[in-house]
Structures are given as C-alpha cells and as structure tokens.
C-alpha positions in Angstrom: -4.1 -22.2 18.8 -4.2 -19.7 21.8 -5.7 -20.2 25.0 -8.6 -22.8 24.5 -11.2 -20.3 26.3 -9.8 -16.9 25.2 -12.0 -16.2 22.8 -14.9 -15.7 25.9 -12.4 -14.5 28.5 -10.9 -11.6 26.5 -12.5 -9.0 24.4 -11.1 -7.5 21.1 -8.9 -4.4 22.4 -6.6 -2.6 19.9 -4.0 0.0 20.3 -5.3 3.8 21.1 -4.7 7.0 18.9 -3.3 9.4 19.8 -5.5 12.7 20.5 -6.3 14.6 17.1 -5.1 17.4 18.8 -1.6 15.6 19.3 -0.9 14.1 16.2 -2.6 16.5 13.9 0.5 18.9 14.5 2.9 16.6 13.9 4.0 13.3 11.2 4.4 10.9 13.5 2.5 7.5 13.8 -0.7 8.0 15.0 -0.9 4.9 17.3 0.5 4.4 20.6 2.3 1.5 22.6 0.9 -1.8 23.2 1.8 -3.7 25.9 3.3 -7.2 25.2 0.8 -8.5 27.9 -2.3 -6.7 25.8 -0.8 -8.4 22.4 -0.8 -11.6 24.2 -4.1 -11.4 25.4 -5.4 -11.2 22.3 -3.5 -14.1 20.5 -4.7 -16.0 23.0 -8.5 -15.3 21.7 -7.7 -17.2 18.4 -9.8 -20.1 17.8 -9.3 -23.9 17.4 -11.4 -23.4 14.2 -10.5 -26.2 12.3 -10.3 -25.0 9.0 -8.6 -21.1 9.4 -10.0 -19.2 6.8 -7.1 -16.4 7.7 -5.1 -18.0 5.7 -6.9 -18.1 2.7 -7.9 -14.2 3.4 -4.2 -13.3 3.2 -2.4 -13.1 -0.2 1.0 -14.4 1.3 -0.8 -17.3 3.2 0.4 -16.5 6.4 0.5 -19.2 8.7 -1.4 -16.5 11.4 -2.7 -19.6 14.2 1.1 -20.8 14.4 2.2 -16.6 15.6 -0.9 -16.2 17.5 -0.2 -19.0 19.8 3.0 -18.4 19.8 2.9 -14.8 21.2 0.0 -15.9 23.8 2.8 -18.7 24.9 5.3 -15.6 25.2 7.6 -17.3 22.3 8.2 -14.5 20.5 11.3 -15.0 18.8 9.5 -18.4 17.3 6.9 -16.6 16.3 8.9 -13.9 14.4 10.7 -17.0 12.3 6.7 -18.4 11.6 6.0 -14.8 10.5 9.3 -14.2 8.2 8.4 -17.6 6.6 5.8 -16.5 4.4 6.4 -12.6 4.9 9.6 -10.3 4.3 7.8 -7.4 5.5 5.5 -7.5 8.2 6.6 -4.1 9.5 5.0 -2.8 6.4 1.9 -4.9 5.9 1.2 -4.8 9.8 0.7 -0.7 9.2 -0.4 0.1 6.1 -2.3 -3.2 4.7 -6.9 -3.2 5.1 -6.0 -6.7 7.2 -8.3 -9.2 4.8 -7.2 -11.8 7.1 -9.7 -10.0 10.0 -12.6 -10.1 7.6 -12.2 -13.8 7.1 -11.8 -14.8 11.0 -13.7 -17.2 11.8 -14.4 -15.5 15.2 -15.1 -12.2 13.3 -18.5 -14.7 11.9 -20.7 -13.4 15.3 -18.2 -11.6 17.6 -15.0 -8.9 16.6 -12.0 -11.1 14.5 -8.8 -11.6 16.5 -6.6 -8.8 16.0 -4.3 -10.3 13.4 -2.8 -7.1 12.4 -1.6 -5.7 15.6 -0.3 -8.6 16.7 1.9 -9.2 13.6 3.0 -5.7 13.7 4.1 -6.2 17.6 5.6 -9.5 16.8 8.3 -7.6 14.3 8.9 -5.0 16.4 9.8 -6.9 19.2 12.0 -8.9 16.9 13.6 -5.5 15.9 14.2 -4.8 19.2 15.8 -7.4 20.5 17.9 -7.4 17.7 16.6 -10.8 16.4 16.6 -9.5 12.7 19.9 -10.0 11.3 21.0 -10.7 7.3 20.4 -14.2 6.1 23.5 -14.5 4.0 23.4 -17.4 1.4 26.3 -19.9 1.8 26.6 -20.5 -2.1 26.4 -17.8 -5.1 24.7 -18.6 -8.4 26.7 -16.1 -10.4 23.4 -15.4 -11.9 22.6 -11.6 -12.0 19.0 -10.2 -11.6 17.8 -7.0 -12.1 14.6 -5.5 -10.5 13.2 -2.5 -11.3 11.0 -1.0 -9.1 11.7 -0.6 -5.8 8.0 -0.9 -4.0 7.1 -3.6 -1.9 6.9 -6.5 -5.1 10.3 -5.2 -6.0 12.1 -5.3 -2.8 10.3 -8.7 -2.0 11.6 -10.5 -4.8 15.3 -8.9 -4.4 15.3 -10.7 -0.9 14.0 -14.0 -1.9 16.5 -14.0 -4.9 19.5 -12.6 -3.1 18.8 -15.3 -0.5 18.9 -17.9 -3.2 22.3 -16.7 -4.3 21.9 -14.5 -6.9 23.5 -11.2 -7.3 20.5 -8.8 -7.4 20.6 -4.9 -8.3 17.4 -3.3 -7.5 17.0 -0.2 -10.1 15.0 2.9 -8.8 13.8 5.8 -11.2 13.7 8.3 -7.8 16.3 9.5 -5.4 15.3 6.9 -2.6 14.6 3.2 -2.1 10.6 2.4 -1.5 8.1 3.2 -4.0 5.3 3.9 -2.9 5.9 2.8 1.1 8.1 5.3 0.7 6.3 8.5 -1.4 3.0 7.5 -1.7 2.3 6.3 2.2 2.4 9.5 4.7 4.6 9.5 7.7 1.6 9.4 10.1 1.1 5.7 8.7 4.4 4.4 8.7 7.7 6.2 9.5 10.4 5.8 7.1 13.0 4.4 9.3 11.4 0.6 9.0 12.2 0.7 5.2 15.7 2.2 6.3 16.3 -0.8 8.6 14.9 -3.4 6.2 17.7 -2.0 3.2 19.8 -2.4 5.6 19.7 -6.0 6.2 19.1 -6.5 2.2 22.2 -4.3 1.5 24.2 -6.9 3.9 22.7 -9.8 2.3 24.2 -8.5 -1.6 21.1 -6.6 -2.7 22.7 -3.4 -4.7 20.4 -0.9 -4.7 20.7 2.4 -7.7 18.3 5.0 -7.3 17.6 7.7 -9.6 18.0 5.4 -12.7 15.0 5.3 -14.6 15.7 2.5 -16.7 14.9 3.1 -20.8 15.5 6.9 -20.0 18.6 7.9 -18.4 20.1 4.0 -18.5 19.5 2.7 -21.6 17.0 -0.5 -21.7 19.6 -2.4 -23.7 22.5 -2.1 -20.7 20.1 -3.7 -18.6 19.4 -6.7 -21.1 23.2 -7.5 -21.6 24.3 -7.4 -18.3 21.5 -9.4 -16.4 20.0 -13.1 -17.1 16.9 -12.2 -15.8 14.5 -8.8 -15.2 11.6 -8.5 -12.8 9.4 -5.6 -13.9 7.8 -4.3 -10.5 7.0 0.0 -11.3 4.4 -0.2 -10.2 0.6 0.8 -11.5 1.3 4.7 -11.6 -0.8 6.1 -14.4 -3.3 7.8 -12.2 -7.1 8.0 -13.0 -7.9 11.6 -14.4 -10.9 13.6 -14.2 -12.0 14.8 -18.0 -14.4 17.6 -17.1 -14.1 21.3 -18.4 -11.6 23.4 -16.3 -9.5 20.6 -15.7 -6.5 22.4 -16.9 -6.9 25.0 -14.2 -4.2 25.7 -12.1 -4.1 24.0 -8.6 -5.8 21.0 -9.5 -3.7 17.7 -8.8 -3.1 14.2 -8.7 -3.2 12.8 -5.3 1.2 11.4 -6.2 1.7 14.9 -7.3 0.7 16.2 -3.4 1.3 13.2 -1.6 5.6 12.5 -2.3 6.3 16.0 -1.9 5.3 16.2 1.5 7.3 12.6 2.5 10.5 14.2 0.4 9.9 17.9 2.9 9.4 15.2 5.6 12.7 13.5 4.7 14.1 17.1 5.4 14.6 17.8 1.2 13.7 21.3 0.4 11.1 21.7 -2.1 10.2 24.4 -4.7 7.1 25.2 -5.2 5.4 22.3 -2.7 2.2 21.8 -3.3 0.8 22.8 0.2 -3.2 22.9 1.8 -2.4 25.8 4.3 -5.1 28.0 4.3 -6.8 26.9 1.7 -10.4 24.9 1.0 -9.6 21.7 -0.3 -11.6 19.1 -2.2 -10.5 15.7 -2.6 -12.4 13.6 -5.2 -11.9 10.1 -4.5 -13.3 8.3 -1.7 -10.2 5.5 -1.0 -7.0 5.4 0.8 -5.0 7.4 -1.1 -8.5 10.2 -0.6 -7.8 9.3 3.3 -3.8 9.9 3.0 -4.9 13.0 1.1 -7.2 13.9 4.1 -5.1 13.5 6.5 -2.1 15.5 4.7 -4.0 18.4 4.3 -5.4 18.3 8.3 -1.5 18.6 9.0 -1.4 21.4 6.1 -3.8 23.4 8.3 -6.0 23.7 5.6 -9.0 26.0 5.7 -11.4 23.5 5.1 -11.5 20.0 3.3 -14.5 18.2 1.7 -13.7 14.8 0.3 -16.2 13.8 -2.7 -17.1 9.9 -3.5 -19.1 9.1 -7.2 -19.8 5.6 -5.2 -23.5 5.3 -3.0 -22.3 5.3 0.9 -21.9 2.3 1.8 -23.6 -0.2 4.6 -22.0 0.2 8.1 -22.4 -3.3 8.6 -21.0 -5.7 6.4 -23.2 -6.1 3.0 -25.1 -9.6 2.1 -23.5 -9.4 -0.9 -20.1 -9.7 0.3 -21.1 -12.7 3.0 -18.0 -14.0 5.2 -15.0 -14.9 4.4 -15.1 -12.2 1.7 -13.3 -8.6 2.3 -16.7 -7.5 2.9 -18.1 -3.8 1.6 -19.4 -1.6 4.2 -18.2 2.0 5.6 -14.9 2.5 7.1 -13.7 5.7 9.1 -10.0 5.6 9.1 -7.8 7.8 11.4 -8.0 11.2 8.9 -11.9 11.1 9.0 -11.8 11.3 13.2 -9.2 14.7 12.7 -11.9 16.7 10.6 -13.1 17.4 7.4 -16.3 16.7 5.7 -17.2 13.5 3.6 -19.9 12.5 0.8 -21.1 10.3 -1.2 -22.9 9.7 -4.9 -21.2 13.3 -5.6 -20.2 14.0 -9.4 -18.2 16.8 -10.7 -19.2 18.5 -13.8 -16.5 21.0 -14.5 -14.2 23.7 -13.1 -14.0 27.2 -13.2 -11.5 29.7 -12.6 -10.4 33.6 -12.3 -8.3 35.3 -14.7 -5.3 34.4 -13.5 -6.4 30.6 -14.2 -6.7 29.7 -10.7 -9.3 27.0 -9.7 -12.0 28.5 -7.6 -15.6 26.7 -7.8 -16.4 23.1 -8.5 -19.2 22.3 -10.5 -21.0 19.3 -8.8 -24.2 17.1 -8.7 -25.9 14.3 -6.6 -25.6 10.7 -8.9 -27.7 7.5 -8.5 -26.5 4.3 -7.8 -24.0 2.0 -9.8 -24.3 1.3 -12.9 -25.8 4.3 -14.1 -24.7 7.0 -11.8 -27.7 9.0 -13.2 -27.6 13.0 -12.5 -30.5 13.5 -9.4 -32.4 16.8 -11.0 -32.1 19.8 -9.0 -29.6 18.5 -7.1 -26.6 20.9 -8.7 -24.1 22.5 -6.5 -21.4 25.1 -7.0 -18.3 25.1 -4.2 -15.9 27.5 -3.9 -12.1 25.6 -3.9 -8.7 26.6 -3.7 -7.2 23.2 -4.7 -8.3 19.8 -6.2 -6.5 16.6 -5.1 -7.4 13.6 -7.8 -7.4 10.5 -6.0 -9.7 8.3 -8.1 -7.2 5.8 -8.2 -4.9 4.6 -11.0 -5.3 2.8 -14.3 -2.5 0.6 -14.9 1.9 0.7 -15.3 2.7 3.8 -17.1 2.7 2.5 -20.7 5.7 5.2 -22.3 9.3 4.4 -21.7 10.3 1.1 -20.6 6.8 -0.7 -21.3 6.8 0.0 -24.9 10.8 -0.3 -25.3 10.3 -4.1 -24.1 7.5 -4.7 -26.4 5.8 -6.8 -23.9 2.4 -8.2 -24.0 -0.4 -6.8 -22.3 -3.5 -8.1 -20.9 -7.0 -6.3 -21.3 -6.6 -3.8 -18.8 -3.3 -2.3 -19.8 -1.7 -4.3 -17.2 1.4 -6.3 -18.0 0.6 -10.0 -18.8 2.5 -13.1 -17.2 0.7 -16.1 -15.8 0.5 -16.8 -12.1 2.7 -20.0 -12.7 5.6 -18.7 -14.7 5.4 -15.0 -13.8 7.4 -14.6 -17.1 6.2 -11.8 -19.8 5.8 -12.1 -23.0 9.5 -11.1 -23.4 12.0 -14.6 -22.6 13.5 -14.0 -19.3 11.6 -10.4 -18.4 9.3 -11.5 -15.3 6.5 -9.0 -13.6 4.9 -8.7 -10.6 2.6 -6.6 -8.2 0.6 -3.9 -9.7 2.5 -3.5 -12.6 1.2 -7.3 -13.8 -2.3 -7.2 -11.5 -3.2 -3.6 -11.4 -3.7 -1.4 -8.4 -4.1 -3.9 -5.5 -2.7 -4.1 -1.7 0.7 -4.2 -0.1 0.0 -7.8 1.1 -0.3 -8.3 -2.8 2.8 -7.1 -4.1 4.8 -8.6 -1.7 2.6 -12.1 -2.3 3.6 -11.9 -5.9 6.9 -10.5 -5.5 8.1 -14.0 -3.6 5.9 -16.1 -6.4 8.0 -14.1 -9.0 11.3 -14.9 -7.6 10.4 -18.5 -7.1 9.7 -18.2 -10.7 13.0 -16.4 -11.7 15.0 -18.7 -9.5 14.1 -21.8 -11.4 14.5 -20.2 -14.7 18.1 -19.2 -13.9 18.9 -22.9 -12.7 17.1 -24.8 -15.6 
C-alpha cells in the first residue's frame, strides 16, 4: 500500500489542460506535465483496503496497489516491471482507456478514487525515459510461425506475448501503418503517435514482422496465410459502423465518424490527402453521444468549424453516479471530456427523422425530434425541429467485424451478435487453429479489453502450438 495516512493527508490532484485557447490550434496532447513528486503524492493515497476491488475493475487484472506503493516509495523502475507484468501497453491504456479501475476504488466509495490512471501513465513514461524499456528477446525459438491480423491493440498484444514465447510472429495490416485504431481512429490530441512508434520498435527487435497494406483474403490470398502459418489470431477489429436509415441519408456530406476521423491522423502523419473530409467553416452535427462523438468534437474544434451540435437518442444522464450502477460497477452518470470544455453544443433524447438537401445533393437541414426514455424512445409531440447542416458525422458506434472478405472466406462460426465466436478458455474459432480476440470476438469494447484478451489469446495459441 502507499503511505498508511495518505488517503487524509493528500487530496485527489490530476494533471491540468492546457488552455482551450492553446490546444484548440494545435494536435498535440492536451495535458501537461506532472511532477514525479505530485504522482507520488497520490500513490501514496491508496488504501490498505483489504480486498482491492481495482483489480477486479481492470480487464488485464493489474496488480495497481503493488505500482502505487511502489511509485510513493520512489521505486520506479520496480514498479514499471509490476506494471509490464500484466500490461504491454500502459502508454496506451494510461491515455486513451475510461479508467474502470477508478470507479471500483475503494476510496472512490465516499471520497475521489486514487488516481490510477495518471499514475500508470507517469510510471511508463518515466520508464521510457530512463531508457528502462528495452526488447525482451527469448533465449529459445519454437519454429512455430503465427500470423496475426490486425494490428490494433488485441493484435499487437498477442504478437508480443507470442514473440516472447519464441514464436516467429508476422503481424498482417490491411492499411499503410501499424495501429489500428490507436493509430486512425484515436486523434493526436489523445495520444501522439510516437508511443506506438516506440513500442514497434522494441517488438520489431524482439522478431515481430510487421506487413502493412496486406489485407488478407483481398490482395494476399487467405489460403497463403493457412499454408504458411500453424496458427492465426483474427484481431480486425469490430469496424462495421452503426448507420443511420433515415430518408436523405444518401446525401452528400454525411459520414461515418472512421471516414472523418483517419483522414485527419494520416494529414497529421504529414500524408497528403485528396478530398479530406474537413469541418472548416462549416455547421457540424454529430449524432452519437460516445467517444468516438467526443473525438469527432474535438476534430472539428481544431477544423474551425462554424458551429458543432453533437445529438444523443439516450436520456442525459445522472451527474452523480446512478443507483442502478452501485460501486464497484463502471457506474452511468454524465461525463464532460476535454472536447466538451473547447465548445460546441450538446443534447440529449434527440432523434433524427431524415435529411434534406439542395439540388446539387448537398446535405443542408436535419430533420429532428425530442424522444422519451429507453425502451421506447417515444416521439415527444410538438417537439419537431429542423437544423440547418453542412456535414453529418455518424458516430453511433459499430455493430460487429466486418463480415465480407476474410470472415466469410474462413467460414467461421459466429455468435448472436455477429461477433466471431471462441470461448474465453480456448480462444480458438470454430476453424482448427484460427484463434480471435478483442472486438472482433467481443464486440466494440475498451482498449484495456483488447489488450486483456489479446494476452489470453496467445496464452491460448502458445499451448496449442506446443501440445
């Protein structure tokens, strides 16, 4: 544990944004340094709790009282090994991931949780910096060959828990650059590119082979892959996006949240591209009230867009935490992430009913209504709007792995939401010796997830390869 009285000497303190006007003109990270001292301050307000729920509240299990009384102790290097042990990426989880460890604190029951996340992020980047994060090389090769595709955080976390275990891995990615989604679905102002840079790096020196643009059962043929590997790991992903089936959807400048969101992270990488979707100077409506809505958001502030109105079908919710999510449960209630400080306008129990356009087939007005509450989402009479719009960003989420291509070549089995099927004890489709993980086998879920299941699925590979 950290200090036995922390938790009444210090308060919860987190890192400070920079100003909207700042970072708003820029794709930078939006959160500025914190002091080693201030991270050890707050590890030191961790709790002798007895039974730490955090644990339980984080998909990888992550041993968090071992790091936080590590860091208070000013062992940092130890508590970058605790870290590593049950996550390969806590550079990416300690930016992007919601933090359900927080909401199952035990101090977070009557005062603010310890702040697990900062602290995990400071604890890798201090590693980083002092060079502390090197290749793990294993001293004996299988000869066993594993091919992943996908290249997301499930993906990349089962190539390192394999390579490690000395097999010869070769991660297969259908775009031009390693990352999935951490890399073109997550903006810059989240998490900067160069930590999945460093991260290949290390994997590269530890025998990961990494091919991008090969989009496996189009342009390499599904039956190379079978021959030349013993074992596949399907992690693409859950990329089918939700769509919005009203009248005027076909109008141009209406699109899905990944249709707006990689184009900016490839002009960001310093590609040039035609035709970029952009927000400038234009009013914006987002429909979808999640974290891809927020990335959305937050693009589009950057865009210099005339005006953006974000739309949510759901009730607002609580800003406390509900009674119907009790602790340790990710509880529901209202969250303002760092786009809704910059601007913009957001509401709730808002349908769409349709589109219309000018001649040209432009969007211009959205058709809209006030809803009821769940289940029903009954239409509130006289409560009809019309908005005028010069683009539409769908981020209503996604519906499962994209089902055309690879999924059907394979044949595998799926479950009841379109998801691929495997058990959480085998990990193994369907298919002999074609594994899944992350969102393709779960649906669309968390970072902290993918990698969580990536590691299971390698464990799982790994002891199919040696029976």
């Amino acid at each position: 544990m950290g200090k036995v009285t922390g938790f009444m000497e210090y308060q919860r303190e987190l890192p400070q944004r920079r100003p909207v006007a700042e970072r708003v003109n820029d794709w930078f990270e939006i959160y500025q340094e914190f002091a080693p001292e201030k991270v050890q301050q707050q590890g030191a307000r961790c709790m002798d709790c007895g039974v730490p729920f955090c644990h339980t509240g984080c998909p990888l299990t992550n041993i968090i009282p071992d790091w936080n009384d590590l860091v208070y102790k000013g062992r940092w290097r130890e508590a970058l090994r605790v870290l590593h042990a049950t996550n390969n990426f806590p550079e990416f989880t300690g930016r992007v991931c919601p933090a359900p460890c927080e909401a199952a604190c035990v101090l977070g029951i009557n005062e603010p949780p310890v702040a697990i996340k900062v602290i995990e992020r400071s604890i890798v980047d201090y590693g980083y910096e002092h060079g502390w994060i090197t290749p793990e090389i294993p001293e004996v090769r299988t000869g066993k060959k594993v091919a992943v595709i996908g290249s997301g955080p499930a993906g990349l976390a089962a190539a390192q828990q394999l390579a490690r275990a000395g097999h010869w891995v070769t991660v297969f990615e259908k775009t031009d650059r390693i990352g999935g989604l951490l890399r073109y679905g997550i903006p810059d102002f989240k998490m900067e590119k160069h930590w999945i840079d460093r991260r290949l790096q290390q994997m590269s020196a530890e025998g990961v082979e990494f091919v991008t643009n090969a989009h496996i059962g189009v342009n390499i043929p599904l039956e190379t892959v079978r021959k030349d590997f013993q074992a596949i790991v399907l992690a693409m992903g859950a990329e089918e996006p939700r769509d919005l089936n009203v009248p005027g959807r076909e109008l141009k400048g209406i699109h899905f949240a990944m249709e707006f969101l990689p184009q900016q992270n490839k002009r960001g990488a310093g590609d040039e591209v035609p035709d970029q979707i952009l927000a400038t100077g234009k009013r914006v409506v987002i429909i979808g009230g999640g974290d891809t809505g927020a990335d959305c958001l937050g693009t589009s502030h950057r865009h210099k867009a005339a005006s953006v109105h974000q739309f949510e079908i759901m009730p607002t919710p609580p800003s406390e935490r509900s009674a119907s999510t009790p602790w340790p449960l990710w509880p529901l209630q209202l969250r303002t992430e760092s786009s809704h400080e910059e601007g913009g306008q957001r509401e709730w129990a808002v349908a769409t009913t349709k589109f219309t356009g000018d001649a040209n087939g432009n969007v211009k007005q959205l058709h809209g209504i006030r809803v009821g509450p769940v289940p029903k989402f009954e239409a509130i009479p006289g409560s009809e709007f019309i908005m005028d719009v010069d683009l539409v960003l769908l981020a209503m989420g996604f519906t499962g792995p994209v089902q055309n291509g690879l999924v059907e070549q394979l044949g595998v089995k799926l479950d009841g939401r379109g998801n691929i099927e495997a058990n959480e004890q085998e990990w193994q489709t369907s298919v002999p010796g074609v594994f899944a993980a992350g969102d393709t086998r779960r649906g669309q879920s968390l970072v902290v997830w993918a990698i969580a299941e990536g590691r299971k699925a390698a464990e799982a590979v790994d002891r199919y390869l040696r029976a």
